[in-house]
C-alpha positions as CSV (number, residue, x, y, z in Angstrom):
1,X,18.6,22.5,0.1
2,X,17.2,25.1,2.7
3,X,14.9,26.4,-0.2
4,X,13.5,22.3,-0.8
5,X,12.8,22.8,2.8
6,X,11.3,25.7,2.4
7,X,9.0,24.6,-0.7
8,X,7.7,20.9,1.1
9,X,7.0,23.2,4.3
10,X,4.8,25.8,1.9
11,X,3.1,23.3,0.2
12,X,1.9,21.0,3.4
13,X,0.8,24.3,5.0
14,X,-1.1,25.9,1.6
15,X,-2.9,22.9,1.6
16,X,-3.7,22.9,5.3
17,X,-4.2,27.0,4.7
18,X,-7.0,26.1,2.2
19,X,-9.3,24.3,4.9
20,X,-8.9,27.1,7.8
21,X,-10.6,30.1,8.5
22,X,-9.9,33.6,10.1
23,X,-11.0,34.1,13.4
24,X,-13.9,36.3,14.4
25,X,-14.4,37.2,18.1
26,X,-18.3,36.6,16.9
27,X,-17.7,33.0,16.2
28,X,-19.1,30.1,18.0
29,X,-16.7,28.8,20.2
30,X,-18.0,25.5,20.1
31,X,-17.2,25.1,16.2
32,X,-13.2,26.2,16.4
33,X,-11.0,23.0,17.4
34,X,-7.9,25.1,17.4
35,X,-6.3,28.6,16.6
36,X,-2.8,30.1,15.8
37,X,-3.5,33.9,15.7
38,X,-6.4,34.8,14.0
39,X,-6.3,31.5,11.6
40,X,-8.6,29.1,13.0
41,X,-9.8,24.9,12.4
42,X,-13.3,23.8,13.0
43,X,-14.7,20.9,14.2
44,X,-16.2,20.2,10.5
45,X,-13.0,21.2,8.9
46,X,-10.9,18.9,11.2
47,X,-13.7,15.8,10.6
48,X,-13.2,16.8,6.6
49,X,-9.5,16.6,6.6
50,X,-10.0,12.9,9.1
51,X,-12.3,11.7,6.5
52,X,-10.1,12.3,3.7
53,X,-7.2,10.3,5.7
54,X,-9.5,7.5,6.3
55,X,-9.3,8.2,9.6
56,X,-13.3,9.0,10.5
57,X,-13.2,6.6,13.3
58,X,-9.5,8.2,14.9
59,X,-9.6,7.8,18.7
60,X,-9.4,11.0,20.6
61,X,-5.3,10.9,20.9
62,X,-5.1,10.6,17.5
63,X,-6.8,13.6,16.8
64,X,-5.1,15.1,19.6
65,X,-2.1,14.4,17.4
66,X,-3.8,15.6,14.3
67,X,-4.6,19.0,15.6
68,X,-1.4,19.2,16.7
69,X,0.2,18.8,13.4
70,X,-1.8,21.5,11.8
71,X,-0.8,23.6,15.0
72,X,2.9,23.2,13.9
73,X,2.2,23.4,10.2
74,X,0.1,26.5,10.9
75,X,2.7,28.1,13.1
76,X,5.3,27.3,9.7
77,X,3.3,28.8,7.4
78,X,2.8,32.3,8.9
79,X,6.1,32.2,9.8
80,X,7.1,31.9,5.8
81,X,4.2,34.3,5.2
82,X,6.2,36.6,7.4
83,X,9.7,35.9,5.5
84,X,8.0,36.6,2.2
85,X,8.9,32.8,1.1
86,X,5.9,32.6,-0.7
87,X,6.9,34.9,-3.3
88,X,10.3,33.4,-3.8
89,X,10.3,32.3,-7.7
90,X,11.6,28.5,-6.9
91,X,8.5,28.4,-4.5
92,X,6.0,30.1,-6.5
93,X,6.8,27.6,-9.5
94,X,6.8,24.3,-7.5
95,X,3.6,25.5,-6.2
96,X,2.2,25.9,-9.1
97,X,3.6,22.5,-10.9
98,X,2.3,20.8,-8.1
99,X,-1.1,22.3,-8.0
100,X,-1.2,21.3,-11.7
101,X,-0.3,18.4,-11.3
102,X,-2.8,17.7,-8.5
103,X,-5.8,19.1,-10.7
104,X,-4.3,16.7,-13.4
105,X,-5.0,13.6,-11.4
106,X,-8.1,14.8,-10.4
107,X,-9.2,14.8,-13.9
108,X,-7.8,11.2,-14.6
109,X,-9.8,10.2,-11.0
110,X,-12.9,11.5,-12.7
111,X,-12.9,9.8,-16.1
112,X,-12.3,6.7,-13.9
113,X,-15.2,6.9,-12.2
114,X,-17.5,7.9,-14.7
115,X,-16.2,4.8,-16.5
116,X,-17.1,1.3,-16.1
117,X,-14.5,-1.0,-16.4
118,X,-15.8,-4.5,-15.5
119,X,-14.0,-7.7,-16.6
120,X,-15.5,-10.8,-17.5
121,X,-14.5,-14.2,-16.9
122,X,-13.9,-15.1,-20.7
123,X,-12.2,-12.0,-20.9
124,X,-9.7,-13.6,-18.1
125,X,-9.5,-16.8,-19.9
126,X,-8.2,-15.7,-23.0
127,X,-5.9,-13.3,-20.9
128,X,-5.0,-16.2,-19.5
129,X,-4.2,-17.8,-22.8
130,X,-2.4,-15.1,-24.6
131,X,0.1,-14.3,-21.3
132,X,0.2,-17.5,-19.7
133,X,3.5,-18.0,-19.6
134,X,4.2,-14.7,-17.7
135,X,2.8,-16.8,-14.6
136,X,5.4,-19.1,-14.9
137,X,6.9,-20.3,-11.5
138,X,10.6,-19.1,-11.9
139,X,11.4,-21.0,-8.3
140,X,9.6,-23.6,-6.0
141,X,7.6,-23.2,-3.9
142,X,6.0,-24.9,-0.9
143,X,2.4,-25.1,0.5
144,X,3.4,-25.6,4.0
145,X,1.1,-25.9,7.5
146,X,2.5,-25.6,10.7
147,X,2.5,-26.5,14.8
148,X,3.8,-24.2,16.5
149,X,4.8,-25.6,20.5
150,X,6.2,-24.1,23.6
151,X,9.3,-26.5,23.8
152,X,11.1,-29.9,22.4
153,X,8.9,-32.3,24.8
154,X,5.6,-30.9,23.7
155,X,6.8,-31.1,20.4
156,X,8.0,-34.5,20.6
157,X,4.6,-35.3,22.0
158,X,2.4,-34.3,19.5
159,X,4.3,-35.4,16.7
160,X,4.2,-38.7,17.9
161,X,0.7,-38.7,17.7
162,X,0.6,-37.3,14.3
163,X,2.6,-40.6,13.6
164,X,0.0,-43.1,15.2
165,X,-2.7,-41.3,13.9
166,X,-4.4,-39.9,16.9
167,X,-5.6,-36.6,15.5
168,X,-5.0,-35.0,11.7
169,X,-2.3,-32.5,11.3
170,X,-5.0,-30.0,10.9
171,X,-6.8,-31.2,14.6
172,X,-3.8,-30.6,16.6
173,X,-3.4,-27.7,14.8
174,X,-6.5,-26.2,15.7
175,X,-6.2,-27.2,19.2
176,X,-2.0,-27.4,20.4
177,X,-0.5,-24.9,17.9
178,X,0.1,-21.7,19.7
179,X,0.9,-19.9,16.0
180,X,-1.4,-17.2,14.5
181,X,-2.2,-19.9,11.5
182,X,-4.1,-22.3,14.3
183,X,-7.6,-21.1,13.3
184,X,-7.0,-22.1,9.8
185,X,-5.6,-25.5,10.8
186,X,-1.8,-24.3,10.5
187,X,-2.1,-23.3,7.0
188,X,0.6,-20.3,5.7
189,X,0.1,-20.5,2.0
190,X,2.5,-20.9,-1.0
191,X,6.2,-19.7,0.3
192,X,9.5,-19.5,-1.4
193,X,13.1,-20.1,0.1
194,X,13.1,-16.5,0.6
195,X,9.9,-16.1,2.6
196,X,11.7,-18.5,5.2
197,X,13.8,-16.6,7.3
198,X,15.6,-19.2,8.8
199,X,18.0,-21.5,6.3
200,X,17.8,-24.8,8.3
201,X,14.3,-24.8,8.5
202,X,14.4,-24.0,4.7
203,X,16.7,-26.9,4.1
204,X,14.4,-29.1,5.6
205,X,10.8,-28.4,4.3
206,X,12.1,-28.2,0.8
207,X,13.5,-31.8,1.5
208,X,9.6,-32.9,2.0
209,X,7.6,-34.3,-0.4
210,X,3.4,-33.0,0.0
211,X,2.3,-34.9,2.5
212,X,5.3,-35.8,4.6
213,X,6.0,-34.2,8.0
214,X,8.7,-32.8,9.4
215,X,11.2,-33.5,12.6
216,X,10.4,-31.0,15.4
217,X,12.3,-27.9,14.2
218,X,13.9,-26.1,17.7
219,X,14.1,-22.7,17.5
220,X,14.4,-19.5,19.8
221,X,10.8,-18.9,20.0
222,X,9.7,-22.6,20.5
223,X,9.4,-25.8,18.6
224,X,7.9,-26.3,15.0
225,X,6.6,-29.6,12.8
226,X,5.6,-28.5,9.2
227,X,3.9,-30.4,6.8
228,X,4.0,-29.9,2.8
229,X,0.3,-29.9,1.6
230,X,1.8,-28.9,-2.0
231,X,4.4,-28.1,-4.0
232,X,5.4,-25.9,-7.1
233,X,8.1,-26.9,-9.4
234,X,9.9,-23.8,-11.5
235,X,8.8,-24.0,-15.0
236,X,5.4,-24.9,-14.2
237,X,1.9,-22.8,-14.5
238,X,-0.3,-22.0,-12.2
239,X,-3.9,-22.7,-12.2
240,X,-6.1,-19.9,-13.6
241,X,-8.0,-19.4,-10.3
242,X,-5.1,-18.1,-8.7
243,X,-3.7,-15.8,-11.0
244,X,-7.4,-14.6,-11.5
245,X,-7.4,-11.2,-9.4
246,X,-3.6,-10.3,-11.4
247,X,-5.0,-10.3,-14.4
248,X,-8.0,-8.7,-13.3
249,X,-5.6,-5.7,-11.9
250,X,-3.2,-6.0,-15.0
251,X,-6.7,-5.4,-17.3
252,X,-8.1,-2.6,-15.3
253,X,-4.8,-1.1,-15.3
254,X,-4.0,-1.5,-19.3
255,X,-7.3,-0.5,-19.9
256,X,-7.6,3.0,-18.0
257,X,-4.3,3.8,-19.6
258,X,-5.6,3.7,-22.8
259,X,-8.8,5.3,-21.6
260,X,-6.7,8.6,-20.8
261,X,-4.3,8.2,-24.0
262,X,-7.5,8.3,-26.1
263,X,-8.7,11.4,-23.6
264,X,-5.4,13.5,-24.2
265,X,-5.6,12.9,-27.5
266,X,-9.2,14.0,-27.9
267,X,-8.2,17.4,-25.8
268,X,-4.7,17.8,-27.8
269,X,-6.6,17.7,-31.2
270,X,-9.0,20.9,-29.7
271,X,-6.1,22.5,-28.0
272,X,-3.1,24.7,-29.7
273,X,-0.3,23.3,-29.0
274,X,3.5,23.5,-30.7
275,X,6.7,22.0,-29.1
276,X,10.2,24.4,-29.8
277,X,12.7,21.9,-30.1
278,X,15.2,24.0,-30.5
279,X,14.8,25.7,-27.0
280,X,14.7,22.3,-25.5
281,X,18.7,22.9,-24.2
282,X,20.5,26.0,-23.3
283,X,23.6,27.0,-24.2
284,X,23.5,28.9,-20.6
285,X,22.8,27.5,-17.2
286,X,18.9,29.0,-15.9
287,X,19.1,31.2,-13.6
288,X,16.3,31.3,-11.0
């Protein structure tokens, strides 16, 4: 255990290692951001490693925090340095598997990118066609909109004028609803049972039929009135629009993998290489 610790500790801080710098007394001040002994981080090195986070627009704190971490990881790594833990056989070869492995992807990243994978729209249609019934709704599901209100009265109130007609579900909405969904009219999309937290309020909106509205629903947080814009029966498919961007990921997806299986096989064909199956399993444990 103490030597996984060990190895996860190496590898965050070789990575780190391979960004910083040694300290001259000659360097610009201005450019080091932070320095454990004569390792040092620059200001470019710190905006290179916040880049490659996705985090080029991180608030001061948060790269307050950042240097922070490479302080400790910094502080870590020396200290292993110091132990020797970097020659330690276990260490040196999970090093090196995940350094391979790392370059590995790297390669894959690259034939990606030099690669253009674009997917029409009869492509998707006979997709579509061949694997429709792997869209099959297995369950039903419920297109509901919702009011959300600070208490029964209010409730009461505007479901009553739902019921007379003075304002469309999607009005009052808008306008009463104190939920998130109020700018889209009280719309949250397609849910299952599951998605519905609470069962009585599950019991009741799949007891709607599309169009019908609910009782106010009472609940901790306030009172609710749900209408069913749609529903899903199990057993039934889905219109092609809305399984369009699946596909689309399933096709980019089948198709890079193919991509690298025809790559590997080009470079296994101009490579040497033999498999021993008869070293595969030893008759005596490894010793490391």
């Amino acid at each position: 255990m103490k030597s996984a610790v060990y190895c996860t500790v190496l590898l965050n801080v070789a990575l780190l290692f391979t960004q910083c710098r040694f300290f001259s007394p000659a360097e610009d001040a201005d450019t080091v951001v932070a320095r454990v002994n004569q390792s040092t981080l620059t200001a470019d090195e710190l905006e290179a490693e916040m880049e490659a986070a996705a985090l080029s627009g991180a608030t001061l704190q948060m790269r307050k925090d950042w240097v922070s971490d490479w302080v400790r990881t910094e502080l870590l790594y020396q200290e292993a340095l110091r132990r020797d833990l970097d020659r330690d056989g276990a260490t040196v070869r999970e090093l090196n598997r995940m350094r391979r492995d790392h370059l590995a992807n790297v390669v894959l990243d690259d034939i990606a990118v030099d690669t253009s994978m674009e997917i029409t729209d009869a492509e998707v249609a006979d997709y579509f066609e061949v694997h429709g019934q792997e869209f099959i709704y297995h369950e039903p599901e419920l297109r509901l909109s919702v009011i959300a209100l600070p208490d029964e009265t209010t409730a009461r109130q505007v479901r009553n004028q739902l019921a007379r007609g003075r304002g469309t579900f999607e009005e009052l909405a808008r306008t009463r609803s104190l939920h998130t969904s109020s700018a889209n009219g009280g719309d949250l999309g397609y849910l299952k049972r599951a998605d519905i937290s609470d069962v009585s309020v599950q019991e009741i909106v799949f007891s709607l039929q599309p169009g019908q509205i609910s009782r106010p629903v009472l609940s901790e947080s306030g009172s609710f009135i749900f209408r069913v814009v749609d529903r899903r029966e199990a057993g039934t498919l889905p219109p092609l629009d809305e399984v369009r961007g699946e596909i689309v990921n399933r096709m980019l997806r089948d198709r890079r993998r193919e991509l690298v299986k025809r790559f590997v096989d080009g470079l296994r064909q101009g490579a040497d290489v033999e498999i021993y199956d008869g070293n595969l399993m030893r008759s005596e444990p490894f010793a490391p």
